[in-house]
C-alpha positions as CSV (number, residue, x, y, z in Angstrom):
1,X,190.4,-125.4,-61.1
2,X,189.2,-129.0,-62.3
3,X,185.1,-129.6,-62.6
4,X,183.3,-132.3,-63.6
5,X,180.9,-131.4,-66.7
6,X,178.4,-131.6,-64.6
7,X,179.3,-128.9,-62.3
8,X,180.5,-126.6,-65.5
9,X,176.3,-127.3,-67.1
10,X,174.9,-126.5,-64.3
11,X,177.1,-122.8,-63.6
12,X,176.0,-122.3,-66.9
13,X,172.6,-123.1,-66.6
14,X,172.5,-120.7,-63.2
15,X,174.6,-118.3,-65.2
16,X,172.1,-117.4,-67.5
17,X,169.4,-117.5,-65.1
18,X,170.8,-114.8,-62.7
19,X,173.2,-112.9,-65.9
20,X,176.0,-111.5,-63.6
21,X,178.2,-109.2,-65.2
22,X,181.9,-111.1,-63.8
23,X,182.1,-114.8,-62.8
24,X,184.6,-116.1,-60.4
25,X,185.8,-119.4,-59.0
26,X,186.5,-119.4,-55.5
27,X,190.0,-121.6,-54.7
28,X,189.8,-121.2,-50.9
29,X,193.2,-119.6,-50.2
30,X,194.0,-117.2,-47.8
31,X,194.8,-114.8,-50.7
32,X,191.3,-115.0,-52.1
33,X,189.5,-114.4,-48.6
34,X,191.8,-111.4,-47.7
35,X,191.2,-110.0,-51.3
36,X,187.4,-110.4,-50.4
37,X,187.6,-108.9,-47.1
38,X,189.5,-105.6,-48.8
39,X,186.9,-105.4,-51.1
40,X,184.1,-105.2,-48.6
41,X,186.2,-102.8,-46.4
42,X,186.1,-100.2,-49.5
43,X,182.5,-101.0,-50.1
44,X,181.5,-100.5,-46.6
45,X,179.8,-104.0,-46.4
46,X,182.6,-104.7,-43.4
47,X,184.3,-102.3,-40.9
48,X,187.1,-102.9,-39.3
49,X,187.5,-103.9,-35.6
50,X,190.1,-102.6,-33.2
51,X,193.3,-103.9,-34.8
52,X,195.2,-104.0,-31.1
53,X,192.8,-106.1,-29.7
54,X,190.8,-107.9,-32.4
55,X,193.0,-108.1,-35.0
56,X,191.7,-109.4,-38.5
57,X,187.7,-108.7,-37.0
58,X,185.3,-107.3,-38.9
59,X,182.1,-106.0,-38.3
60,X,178.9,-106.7,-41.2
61,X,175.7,-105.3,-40.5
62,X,172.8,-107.2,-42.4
63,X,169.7,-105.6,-43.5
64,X,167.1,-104.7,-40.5
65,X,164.9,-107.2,-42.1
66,X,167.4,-109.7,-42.5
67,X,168.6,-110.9,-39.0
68,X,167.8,-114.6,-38.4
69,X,166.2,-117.4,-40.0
70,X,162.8,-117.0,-41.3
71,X,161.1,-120.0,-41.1
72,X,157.6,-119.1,-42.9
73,X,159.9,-118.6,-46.3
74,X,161.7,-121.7,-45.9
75,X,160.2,-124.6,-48.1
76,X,161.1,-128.5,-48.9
77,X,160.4,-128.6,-52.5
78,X,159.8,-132.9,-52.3
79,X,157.9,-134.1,-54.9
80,X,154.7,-135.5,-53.1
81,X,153.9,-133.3,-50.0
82,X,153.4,-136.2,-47.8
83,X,157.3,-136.4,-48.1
84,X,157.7,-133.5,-46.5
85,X,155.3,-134.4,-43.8
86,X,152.9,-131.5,-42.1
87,X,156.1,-130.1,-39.8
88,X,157.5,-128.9,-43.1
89,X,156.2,-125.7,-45.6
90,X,156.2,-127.7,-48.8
91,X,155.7,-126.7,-52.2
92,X,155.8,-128.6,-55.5
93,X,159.4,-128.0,-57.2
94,X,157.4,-127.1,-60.3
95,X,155.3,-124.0,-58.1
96,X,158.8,-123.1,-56.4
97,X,161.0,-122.7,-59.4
98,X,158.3,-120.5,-60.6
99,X,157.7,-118.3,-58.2
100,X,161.7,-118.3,-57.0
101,X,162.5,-117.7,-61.0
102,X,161.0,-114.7,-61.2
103,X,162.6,-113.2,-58.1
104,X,166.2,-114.9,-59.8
105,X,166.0,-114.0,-63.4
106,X,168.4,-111.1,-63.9
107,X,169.3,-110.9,-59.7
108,X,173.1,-110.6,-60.6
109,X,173.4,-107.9,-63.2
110,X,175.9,-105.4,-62.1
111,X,177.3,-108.1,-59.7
112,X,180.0,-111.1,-59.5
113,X,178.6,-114.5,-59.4
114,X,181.2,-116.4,-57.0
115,X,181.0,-120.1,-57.8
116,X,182.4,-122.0,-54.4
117,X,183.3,-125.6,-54.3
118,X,183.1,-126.3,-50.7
119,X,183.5,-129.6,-48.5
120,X,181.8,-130.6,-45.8
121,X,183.1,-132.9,-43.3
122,X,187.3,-133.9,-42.5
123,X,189.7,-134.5,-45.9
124,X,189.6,-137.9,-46.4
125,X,186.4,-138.9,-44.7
126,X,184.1,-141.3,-46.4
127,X,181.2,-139.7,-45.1
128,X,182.3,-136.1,-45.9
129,X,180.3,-134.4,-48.4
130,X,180.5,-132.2,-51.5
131,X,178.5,-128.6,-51.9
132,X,178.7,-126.2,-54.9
133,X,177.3,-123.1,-54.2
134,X,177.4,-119.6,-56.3
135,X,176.7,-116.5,-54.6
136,X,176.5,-112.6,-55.3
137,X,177.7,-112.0,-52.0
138,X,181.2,-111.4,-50.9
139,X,179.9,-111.5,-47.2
140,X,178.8,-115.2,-47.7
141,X,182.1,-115.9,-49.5
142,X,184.6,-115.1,-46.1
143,X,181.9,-116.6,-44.4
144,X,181.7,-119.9,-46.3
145,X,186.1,-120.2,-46.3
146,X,186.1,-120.0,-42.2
147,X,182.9,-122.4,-42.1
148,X,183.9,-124.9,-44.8
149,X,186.5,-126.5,-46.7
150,X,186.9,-124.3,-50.1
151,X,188.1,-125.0,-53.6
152,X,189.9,-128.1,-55.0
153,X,189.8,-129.9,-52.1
154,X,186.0,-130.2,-52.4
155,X,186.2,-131.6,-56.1
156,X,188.3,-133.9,-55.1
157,X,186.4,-135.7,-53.0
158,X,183.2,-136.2,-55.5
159,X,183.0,-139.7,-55.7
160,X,181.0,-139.0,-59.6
161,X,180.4,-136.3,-61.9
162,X,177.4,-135.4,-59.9
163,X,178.3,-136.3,-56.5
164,X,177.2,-132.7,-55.4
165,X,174.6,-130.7,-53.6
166,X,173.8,-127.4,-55.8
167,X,173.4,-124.3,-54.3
168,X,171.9,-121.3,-56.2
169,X,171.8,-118.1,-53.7
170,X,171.1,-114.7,-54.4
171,X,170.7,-111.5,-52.3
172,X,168.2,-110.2,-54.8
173,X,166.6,-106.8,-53.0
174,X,166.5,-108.2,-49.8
175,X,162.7,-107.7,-50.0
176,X,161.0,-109.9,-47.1
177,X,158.5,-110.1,-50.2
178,X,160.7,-111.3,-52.6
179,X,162.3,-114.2,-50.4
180,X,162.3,-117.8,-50.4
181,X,164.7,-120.2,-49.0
182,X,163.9,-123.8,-51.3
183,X,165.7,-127.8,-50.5
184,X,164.2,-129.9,-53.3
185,X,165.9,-133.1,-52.3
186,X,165.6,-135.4,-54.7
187,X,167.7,-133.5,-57.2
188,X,170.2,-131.9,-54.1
189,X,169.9,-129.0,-55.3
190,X,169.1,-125.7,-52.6
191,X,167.4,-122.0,-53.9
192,X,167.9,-119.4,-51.5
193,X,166.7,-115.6,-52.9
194,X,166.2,-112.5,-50.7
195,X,168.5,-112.7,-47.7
196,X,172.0,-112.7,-47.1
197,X,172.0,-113.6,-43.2
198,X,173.5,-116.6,-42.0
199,X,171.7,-119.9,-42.2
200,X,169.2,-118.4,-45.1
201,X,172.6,-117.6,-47.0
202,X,175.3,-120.1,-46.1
203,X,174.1,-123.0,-48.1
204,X,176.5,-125.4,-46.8
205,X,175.0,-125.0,-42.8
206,X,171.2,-125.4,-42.0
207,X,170.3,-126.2,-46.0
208,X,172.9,-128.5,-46.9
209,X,174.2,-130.2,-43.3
210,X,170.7,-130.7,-42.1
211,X,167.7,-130.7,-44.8
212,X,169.5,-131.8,-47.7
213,X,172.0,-134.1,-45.8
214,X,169.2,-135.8,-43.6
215,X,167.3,-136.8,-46.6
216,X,170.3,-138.1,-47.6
217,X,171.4,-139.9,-44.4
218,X,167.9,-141.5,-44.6
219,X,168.8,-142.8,-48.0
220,X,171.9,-144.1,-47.2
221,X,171.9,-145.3,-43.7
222,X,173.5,-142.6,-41.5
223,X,172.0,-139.9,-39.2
224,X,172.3,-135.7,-40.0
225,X,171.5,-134.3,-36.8
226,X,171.6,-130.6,-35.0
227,X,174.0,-131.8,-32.6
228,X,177.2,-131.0,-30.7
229,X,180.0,-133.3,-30.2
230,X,181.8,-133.3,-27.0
231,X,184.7,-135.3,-25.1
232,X,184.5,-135.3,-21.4
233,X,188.1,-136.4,-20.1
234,X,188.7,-137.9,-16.8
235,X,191.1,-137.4,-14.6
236,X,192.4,-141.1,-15.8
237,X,192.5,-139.6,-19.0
238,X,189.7,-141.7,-20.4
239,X,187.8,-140.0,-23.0
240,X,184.3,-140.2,-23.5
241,X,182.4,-138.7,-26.4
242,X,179.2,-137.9,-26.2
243,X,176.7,-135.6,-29.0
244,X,173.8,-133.4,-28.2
245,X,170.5,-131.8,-29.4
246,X,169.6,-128.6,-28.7
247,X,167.3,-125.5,-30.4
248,X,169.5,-122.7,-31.2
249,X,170.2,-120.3,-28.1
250,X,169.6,-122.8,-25.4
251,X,173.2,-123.2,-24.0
252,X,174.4,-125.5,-27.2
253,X,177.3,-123.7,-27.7
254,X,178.4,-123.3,-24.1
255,X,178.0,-127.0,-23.3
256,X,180.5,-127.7,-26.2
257,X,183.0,-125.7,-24.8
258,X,182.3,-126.2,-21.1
259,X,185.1,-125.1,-19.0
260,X,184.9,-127.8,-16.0
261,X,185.0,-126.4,-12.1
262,X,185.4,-130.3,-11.4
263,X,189.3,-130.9,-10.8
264,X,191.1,-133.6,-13.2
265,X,188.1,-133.6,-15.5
266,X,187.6,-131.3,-18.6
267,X,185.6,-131.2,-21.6
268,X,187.4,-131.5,-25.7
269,X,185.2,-129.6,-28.5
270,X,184.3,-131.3,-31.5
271,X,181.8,-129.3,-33.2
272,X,179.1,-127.0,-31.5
273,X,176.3,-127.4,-34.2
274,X,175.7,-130.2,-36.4
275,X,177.0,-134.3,-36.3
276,X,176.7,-136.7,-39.1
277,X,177.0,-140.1,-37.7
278,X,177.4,-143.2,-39.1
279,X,177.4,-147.1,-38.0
280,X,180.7,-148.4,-38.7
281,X,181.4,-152.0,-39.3
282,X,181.9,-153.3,-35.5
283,X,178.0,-151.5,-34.9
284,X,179.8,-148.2,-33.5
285,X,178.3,-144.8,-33.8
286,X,180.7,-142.6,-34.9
287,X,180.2,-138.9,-35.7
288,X,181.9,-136.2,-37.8
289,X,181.7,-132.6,-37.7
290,X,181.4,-131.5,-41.4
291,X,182.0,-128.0,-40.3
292,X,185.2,-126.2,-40.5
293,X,184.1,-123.2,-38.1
294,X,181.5,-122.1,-35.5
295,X,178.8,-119.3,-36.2
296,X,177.4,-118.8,-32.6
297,X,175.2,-116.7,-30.8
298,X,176.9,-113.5,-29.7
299,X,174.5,-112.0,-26.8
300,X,175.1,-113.6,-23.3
301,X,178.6,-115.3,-24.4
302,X,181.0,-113.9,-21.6
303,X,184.0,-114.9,-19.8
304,X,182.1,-116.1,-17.2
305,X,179.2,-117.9,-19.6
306,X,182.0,-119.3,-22.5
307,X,185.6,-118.8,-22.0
308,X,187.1,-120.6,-24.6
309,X,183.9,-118.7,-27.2
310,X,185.4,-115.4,-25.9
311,X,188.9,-116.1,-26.2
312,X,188.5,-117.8,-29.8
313,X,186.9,-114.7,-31.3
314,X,189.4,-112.2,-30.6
315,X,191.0,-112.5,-33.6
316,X,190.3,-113.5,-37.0
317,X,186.6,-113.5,-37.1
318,X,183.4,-111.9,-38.6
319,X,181.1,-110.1,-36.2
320,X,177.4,-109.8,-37.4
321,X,175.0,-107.4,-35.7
322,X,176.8,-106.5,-33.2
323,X,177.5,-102.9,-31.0
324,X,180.5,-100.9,-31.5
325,X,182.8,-99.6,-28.6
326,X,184.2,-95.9,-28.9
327,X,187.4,-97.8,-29.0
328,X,186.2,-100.2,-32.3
329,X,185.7,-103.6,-30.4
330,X,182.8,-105.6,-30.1
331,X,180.0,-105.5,-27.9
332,X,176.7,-107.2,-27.2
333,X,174.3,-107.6,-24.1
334,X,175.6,-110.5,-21.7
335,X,179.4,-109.3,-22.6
336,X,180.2,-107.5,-19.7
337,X,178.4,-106.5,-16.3
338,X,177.5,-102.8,-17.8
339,X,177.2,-101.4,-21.1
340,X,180.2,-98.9,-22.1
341,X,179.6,-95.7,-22.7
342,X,179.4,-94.2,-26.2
343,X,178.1,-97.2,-28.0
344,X,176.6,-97.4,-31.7
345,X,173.9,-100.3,-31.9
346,X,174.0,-103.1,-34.3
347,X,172.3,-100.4,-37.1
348,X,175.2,-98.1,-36.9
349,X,173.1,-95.3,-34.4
350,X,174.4,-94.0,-31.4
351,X,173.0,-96.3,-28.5
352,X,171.1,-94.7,-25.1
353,X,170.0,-97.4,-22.4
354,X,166.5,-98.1,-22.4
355,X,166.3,-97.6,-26.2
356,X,166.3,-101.7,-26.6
357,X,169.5,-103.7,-26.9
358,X,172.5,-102.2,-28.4
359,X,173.1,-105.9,-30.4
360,X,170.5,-107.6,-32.2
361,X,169.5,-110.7,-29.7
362,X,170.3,-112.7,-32.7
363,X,173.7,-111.3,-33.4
364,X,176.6,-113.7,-34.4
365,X,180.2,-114.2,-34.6
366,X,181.9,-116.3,-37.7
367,X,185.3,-118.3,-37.0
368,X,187.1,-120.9,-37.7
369,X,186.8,-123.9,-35.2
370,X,191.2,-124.2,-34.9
371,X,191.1,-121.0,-32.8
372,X,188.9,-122.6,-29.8
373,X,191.2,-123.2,-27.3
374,X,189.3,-126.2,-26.1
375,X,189.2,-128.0,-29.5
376,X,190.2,-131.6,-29.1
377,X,193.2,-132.7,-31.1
378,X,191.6,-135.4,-33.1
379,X,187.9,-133.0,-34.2
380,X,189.2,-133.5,-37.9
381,X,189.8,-137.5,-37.3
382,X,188.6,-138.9,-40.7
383,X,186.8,-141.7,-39.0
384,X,184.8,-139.5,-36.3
385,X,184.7,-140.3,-32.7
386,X,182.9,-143.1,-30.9
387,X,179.4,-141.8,-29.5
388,X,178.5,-143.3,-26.0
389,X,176.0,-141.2,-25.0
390,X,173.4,-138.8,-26.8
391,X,171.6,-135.8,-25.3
392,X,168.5,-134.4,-26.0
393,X,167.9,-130.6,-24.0
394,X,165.7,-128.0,-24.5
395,X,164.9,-124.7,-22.4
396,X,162.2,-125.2,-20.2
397,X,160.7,-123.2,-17.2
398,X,159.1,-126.6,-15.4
399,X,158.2,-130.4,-16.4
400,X,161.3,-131.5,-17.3
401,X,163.7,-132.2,-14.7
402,X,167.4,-131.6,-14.7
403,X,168.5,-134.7,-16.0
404,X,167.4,-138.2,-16.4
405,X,168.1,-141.6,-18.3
406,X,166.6,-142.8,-20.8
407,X,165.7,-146.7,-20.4
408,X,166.5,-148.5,-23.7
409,X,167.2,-146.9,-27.1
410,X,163.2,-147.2,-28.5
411,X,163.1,-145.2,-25.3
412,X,165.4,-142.3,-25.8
413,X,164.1,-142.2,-29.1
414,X,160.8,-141.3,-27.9
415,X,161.9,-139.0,-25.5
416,X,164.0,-137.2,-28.5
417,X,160.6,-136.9,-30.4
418,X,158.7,-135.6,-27.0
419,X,161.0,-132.6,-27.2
420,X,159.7,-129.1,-26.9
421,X,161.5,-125.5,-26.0
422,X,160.8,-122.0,-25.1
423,X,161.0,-120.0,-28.1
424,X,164.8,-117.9,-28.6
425,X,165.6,-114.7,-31.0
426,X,167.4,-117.3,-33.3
427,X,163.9,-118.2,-34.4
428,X,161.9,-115.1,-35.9
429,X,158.7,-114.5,-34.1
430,X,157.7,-114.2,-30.4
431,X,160.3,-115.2,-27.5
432,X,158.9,-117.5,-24.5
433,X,156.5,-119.9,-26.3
434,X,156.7,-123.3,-25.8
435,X,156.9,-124.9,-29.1
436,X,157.3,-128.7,-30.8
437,X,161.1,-129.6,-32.0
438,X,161.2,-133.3,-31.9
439,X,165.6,-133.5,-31.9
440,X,166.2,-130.1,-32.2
441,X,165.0,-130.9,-35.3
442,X,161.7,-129.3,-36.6
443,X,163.1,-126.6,-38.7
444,X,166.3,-128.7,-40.1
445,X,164.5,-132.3,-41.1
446,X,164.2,-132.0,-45.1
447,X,161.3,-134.9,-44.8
448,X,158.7,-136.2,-42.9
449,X,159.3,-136.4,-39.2
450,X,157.2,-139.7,-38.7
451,X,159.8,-141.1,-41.2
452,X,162.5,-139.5,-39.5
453,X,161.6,-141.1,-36.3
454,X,161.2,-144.7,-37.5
455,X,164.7,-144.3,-39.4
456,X,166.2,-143.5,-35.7
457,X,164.3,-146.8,-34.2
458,X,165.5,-148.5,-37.2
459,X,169.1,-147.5,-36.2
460,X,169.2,-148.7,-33.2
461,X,169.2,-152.9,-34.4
462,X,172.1,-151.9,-36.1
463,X,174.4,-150.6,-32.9
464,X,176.5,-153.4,-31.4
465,X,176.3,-151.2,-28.0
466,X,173.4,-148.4,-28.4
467,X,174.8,-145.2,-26.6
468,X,172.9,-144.3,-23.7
469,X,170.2,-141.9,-24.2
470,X,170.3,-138.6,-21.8
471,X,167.6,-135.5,-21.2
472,X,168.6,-132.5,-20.0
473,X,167.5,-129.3,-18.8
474,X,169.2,-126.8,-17.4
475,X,166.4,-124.3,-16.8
476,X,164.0,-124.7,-14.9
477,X,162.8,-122.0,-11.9
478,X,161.5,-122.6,-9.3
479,X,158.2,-120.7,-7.8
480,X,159.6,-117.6,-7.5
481,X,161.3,-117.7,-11.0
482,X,164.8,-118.1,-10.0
483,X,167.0,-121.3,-11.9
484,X,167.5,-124.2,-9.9
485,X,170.5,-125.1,-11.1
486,X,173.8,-122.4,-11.9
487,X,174.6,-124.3,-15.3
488,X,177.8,-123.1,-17.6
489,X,180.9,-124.7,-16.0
490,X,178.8,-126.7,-13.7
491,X,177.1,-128.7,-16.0
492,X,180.3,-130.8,-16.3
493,X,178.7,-131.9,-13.1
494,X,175.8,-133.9,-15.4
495,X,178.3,-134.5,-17.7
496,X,180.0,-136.9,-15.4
497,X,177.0,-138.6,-14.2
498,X,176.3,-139.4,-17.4
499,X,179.9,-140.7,-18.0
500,X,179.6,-142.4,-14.9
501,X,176.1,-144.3,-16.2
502,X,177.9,-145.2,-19.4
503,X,180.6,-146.7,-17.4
504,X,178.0,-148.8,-15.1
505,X,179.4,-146.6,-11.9
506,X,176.8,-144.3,-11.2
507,X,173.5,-144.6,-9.1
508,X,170.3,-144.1,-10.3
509,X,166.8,-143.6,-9.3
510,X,163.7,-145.6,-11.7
511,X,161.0,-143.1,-11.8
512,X,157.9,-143.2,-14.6
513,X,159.8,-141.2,-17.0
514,X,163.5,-143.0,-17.0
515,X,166.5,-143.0,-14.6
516,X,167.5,-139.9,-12.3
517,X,170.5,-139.4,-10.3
518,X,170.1,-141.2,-6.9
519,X,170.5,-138.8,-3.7
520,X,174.7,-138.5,-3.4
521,X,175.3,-139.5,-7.3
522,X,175.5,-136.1,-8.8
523,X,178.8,-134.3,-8.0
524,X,177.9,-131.3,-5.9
525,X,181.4,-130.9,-3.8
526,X,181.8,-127.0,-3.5
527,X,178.7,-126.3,-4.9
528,X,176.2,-124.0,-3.3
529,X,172.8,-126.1,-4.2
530,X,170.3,-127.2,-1.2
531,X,169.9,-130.3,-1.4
532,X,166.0,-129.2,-1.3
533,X,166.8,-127.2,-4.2
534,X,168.5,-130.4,-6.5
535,X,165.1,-132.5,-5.6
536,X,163.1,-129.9,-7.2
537,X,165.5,-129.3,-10.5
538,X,165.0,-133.5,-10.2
539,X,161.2,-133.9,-9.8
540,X,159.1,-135.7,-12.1
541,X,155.4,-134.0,-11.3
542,X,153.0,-136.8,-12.8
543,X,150.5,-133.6,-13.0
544,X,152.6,-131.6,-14.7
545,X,153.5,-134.4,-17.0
546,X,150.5,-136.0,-17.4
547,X,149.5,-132.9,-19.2
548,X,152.3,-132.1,-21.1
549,X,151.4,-135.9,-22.8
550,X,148.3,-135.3,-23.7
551,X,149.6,-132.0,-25.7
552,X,152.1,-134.4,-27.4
553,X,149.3,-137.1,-28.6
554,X,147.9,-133.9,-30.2
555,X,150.8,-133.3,-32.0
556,X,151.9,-137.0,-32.9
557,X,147.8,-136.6,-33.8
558,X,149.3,-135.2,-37.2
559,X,151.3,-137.8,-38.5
560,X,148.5,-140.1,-38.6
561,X,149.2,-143.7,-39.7
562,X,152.9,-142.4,-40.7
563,X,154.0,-142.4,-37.1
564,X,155.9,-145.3,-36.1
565,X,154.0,-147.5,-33.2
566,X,156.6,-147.8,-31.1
567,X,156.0,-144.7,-30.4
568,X,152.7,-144.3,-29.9
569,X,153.1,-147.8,-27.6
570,X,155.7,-145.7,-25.8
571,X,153.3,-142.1,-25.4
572,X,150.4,-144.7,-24.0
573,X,153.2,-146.6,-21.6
574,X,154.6,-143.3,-19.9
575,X,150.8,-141.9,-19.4
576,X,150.1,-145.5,-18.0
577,X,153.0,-145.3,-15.6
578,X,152.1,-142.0,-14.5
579,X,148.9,-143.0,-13.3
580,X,147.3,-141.1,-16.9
């Protein structure tokens, strides 16, 4: 394989850092991936599903101290530390190469250092991107061929000789103690010592896509967000693509993949995680998907919750921390109605209910995006899809109603920053606590988030027709703690109201916060919702709001004179209109 000089100095320079005993250069082929996955079915780092009914699975279990991202480890190594803003752990690159070094020197005696060209984004996009990443870890080898593009087709895309983001990750001993997970942006470059799960591991996904990539956006005029891209058909046929924020865990993947109950319209997948979207020259958003597969949330994806995620994974994928069947299939909590008998939890140990859940609540499943029976036949279109409409949603038990519209694009922008969720297992640390994630983007942004925010405003100038800006959420209870709205396939029901605003079509209500659906407007034919019961999932409570405000000047409080006026002008205009 064909490397710039660059590329060669710097697996050199890595090389002699980390000493493996055998070097090899991934090429991306299907004969290198099932080479890797024989290897880990001797070692025991796989084992093999039910080959009847998930042929090609496998099953990894990671380390019990190595099962989702751990965000207190995870640094933006920026130069000056008001670059990285206070939502970011920052640390000089000097400090982290120091203290990351020591955990690095030597980590791959005894081992194979796999050096992986990957690309992110479609072949033959302009705004696809190059990553080369060496690993000691077979597991993130398979996993980086289904969620990237692997091996010559990477270098071929550099547009110089270091036209590259550097990856340097090592399991090391898996010691909580001994792990750090380091972006220094200004050299692209990404350190990542002490885990091998998911996101900490697979450089190309939260550490390249997002934190390396949004510095880089920022630099260069486009956006790197934590957003799905979806196309809701009509029953014209008409297309309309839309992208959407949400944390982890909060219904993101099953909104990509929507099955509609509505007839004639139906929703095309695009990508279920992360967009990078550009202006083109007519003012056009358009957005990519620069991954190649999914790695979704296993617990509560069902038949009934994500069709087309259940279907997909029944062959050809990589199960992580997951049960085990007596029969050798996968199992997790949400799956199925009851529990089978005779399962083995995600740490290999027989299971007994009562004893916690049998999969980790953070469990995961690693495919390639082809197999998704909803993906839309142009999701690899080199010149991404035209964005009408964004979303911002977040799970919440109250204050934020169902849906709504933002006004204007300064607007939407604001209400994008205002975001705040429950917390999920995807996130280490305690589950149910409202937190701060302006954009879905508070653990992903690799610089300040006051910066971040003006470079949205400063977007919008730039758009011949701004999309329209949506909020979403689908969870909120009511008083005795039930949902007010039965989500999954009927969300396609929001969906087309918001298709339906894009198009001028749809009625809407002005309230203090932006536009909600007008009594009649959203689609509830067949649907077994009170109309007393769609008010509430709609009501704006000024109270309730009011409050919730005040908690966000707090935060915005942080930013100081970084944070862009408009929206502070915009925080004082809302409380203003809600009587605050």
């Amino acid at each position: 394989m064909s490397v710039t000089s660059v590329a060669e100095r710097w697996v050199e320079e890595v090389t002699a850092l980390t000493q493996p005993s055998r070097i090899a250069w991934c090429d991306g082929s299907k004969a290198e991936y099932d080479a890797l996955i024989e290897g880990m079915l001797r070692d025991g780092t796989l084992l093999g599903l039910n080959p009847r009914t998930y042929p090609n699975c496998y099953l990894h279990r990671s380390h019990p101290s190595d099962v989702a991202r751990t965000e207190q480890l995870t640094f933006i190594c920026s130069r000056e530390q008001a670059d990285a803003g206070p939502t970011n752990n920052w640390m000089s690159p000097a400090e982290a190469k120091s203290k990351a070094g020591v955990f690095l020197r030597g980590s791959m005696r005894g081992r194979t250092m796999y050096v992986v060209p990957y690309l992110m984004g479609p072949v033959g996009s302009a705004l696809s991107r190059v990553g080369l990443m060496v690993t000691d870890s077979a597991y993130v080898v398979a996993s980086m061929h289904l969620m990237t593009r692997v091996g010559q087709v990477a270098v071929q895309h550099m547009r110089s000789d270091d036209d590259f983001v550097a990856g340097l990750h090592s399991l090391g001993d898996l010691s909580p103690d001994r792990r750090l997970i380091l972006q220094f942006p200004e050299e692209k470059l990404i350190w990542s010592v002490g885990s091998g799960y998911g996101g900490n591991a697979l450089l190309g996904k939260k550490c390249h896509a997002l934190r390396i990539a949004s510095w880089q956006a920022r630099q260069e005029g486009w956006l790197a967000e934590h957003m799905l891209i979806l196309g809701v058909e009509d029953p014209e046929g008409r297309v309309t693509y839309l992208a959407a924020a949400m944390p982890s865990a909060s219904g993101k993947t099953n909104l990509a993949m929507v099955v509609s109950h509505l007839p004639g319209w139906r929703a095309w997948t695009l990508g279920d995680d992360i967009a990078w979207m550009h202006v083109d020259a007519r003012g056009q958003l358009r957005a990519i998907n620069p991954e190649r597969g999914f790695f979704g949330v296993a617990p509560n994806t069902s038949p009934k919750t994500n069709p087309n995620a259940t279907a997909m994974v029944r062959s050809n994928t990589i199960f992580t921390n997951v049960a085990l069947t007596p029969s050798g299939e996968p199992w997790w909590e949400g799956l199925t109605t009851e529990p089978p008998a005779g399962l083995v939890d995600w740490q290999g140990n027989p299971w007994r209910p009562g004893e916690g859940p049998a999969a980790h609540p953070n469990s995961r499943f690693t495919v390639l995006a082809q197999q998704c029976p909803s993906i839309a036949p142009n999701w690899e279109d080199p010149q991404g899809v035209p964005i009408s409409g964004l979303i911002f949603g977040s799970r919440r038990t109250n204050v934020i109603p169902l849906v709504f519209e933002a006004f204007d694009w300064k607007h939407g922008v604001f209400l994008g920053s205002a975001m705040s969720t429950e917390t999920t297992a995807a996130i280490t640390g305690k589950v149910g606590v409202v937190r701060r994630d302006p954009m879905a983007m508070i653990p992903f942004c690799g610089y300040n988030m006051a910066d971040y925010f003006a470079h949205w405003l400063a977007t919008g100038p730039r758009l011949g027709k701004p999309p329209r800006i949506f909020r979403v959420n689908w969870f909120r209870r009511d008083a005795d703690g039930r949902f007010l709205w039965p989500g999954y396939g009927e969300n396609m029901r929001i969906l087309k109201w918001m298709v339906e605003r894009i198009r001028g079509t749809a009625r809407a209500e002005e309230t203090p916060i932006g536009w909600v659906p007008a009594p009649g407007a959203l689609d509830t034919t067949g649907l077994d919702v009170t109309p007393t019961r769609l008010r509430e999932a709609l009501r704006c409570d000024a109270g309730e709001w009011r409050e919730a405000l005040a908690e966000l000047g707090r935060f915005y409080a942080q930013f100081g004179s970084r944070l862009p006026a408009p929206i502070a002008d915009t925080l004082a205009w809302t409380l203003h209109r809600l009587g605050g």
